[in-house]
C-alpha positions, 0 to 999 in steps of 0.5 A, a space after each residue: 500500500 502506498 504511504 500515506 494511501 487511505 485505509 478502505 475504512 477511511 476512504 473519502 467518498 465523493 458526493 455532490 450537492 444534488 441542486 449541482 447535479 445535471 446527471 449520473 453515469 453508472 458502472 454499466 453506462 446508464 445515465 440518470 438525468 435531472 429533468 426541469 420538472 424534478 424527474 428523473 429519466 433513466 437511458 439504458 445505453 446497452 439497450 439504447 432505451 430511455 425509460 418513463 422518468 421517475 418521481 424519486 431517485 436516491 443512491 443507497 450505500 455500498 457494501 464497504 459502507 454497511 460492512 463498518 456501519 451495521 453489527 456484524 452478526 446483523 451483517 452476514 445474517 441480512 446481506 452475506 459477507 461479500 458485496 455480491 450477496 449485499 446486492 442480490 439481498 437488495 435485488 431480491 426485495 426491489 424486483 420480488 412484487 410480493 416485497 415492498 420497497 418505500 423511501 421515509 424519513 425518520 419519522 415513518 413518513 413514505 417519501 414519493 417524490 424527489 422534491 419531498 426528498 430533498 424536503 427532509 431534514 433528516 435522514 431518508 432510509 430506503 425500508 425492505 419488507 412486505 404490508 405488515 413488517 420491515 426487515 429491514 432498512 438503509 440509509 439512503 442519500 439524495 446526493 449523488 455519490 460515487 460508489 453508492 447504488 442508484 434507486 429510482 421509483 415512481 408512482 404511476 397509474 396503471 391504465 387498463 386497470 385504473 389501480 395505482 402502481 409502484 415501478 422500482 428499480 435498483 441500478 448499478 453504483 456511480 462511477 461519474 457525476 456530471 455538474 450543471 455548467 455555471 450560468 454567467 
């Protein structure tokens, strides 16, 4: 290790103010951009899709970062011991509709749109559970955050049915955060 390198607990993360934030680039090429509406959309650059914007975006924290926050018997019981297992834990809740995902300040209160979450004073966490119980939960960030998970979400109303649905989905990490470009 080189002299004077951080230790992997002391690594600096590099977050931005999200009011800064034009746009996201993930470790598999998508790019999450912020729209003027307070949206964001997602463009699949493998499919070269771009998808229904989003009423909710958030960055969850990577594995380094739950490995030294969390207990560790809490740890390897909920996600593993390894990066790989975290995410399919988190995969497994956000693509399975018997589970349900809800972001919510501290209070319990179910956050709905980026504007709500940017709101909040406090913490955000991202909840993991069904209708009755939580199993768990994970602080989550509005700031764009290299390294951390994207989790986008939206509410929308299903036409043919006319009931209300949620879309969810949890990306790849952040490995480049592009700022607005300062107007004179």
């Amino acid at each position: 290790m080189k002299e004077g390198a951080p230790k992997a607990s002391e690594r600096i993360l590099e977050r931005i103010p999200v009011a800064d934030v034009e746009s996201v680039v993930t470790a598999k090429g998508s790019t999450y951009s912020y729209l003027p509406n307070g949206t964001t959309q997602r463009m699949k650059k493998v499919e070269g899709k771009e998808y229904a914007p989003q009423s909710a975006l958030v960055y969850v924290p990577d594995y380094e970062w739950v490995k030294k926050n969390f207990h560790p018997d809490k740890l390897e019981r909920m996600f593993g011991d390894n990066p790989g297992t975290y995410v399919e834990t988190l995969v497994g809740y956000v693509q399975n509709e018997d589970k349900k995902c809800y972001l919510v300040d501290q209070e319990g209160r179910k956050l709905e749109t980026n504007q709500e979450l940017r709101d909040v004073t406090g913490p955000i966490f991202l909840t993991f559970g069904d209708e009755q119980n939580t199993d768990f939960m994970i602080p989550v960030t509005v700031d764009p955050t290299i390294g951390y998970i994207t989790y986008d979400s939206r509410k929308y109303k299903d036409e043919k049915t006319g009931e209300y649905k949620r879309e969810r989905h949890l990306g790849n990490p952040v490995i480049k955060i592009i700022v607005k470009k300062k107007q004179n």
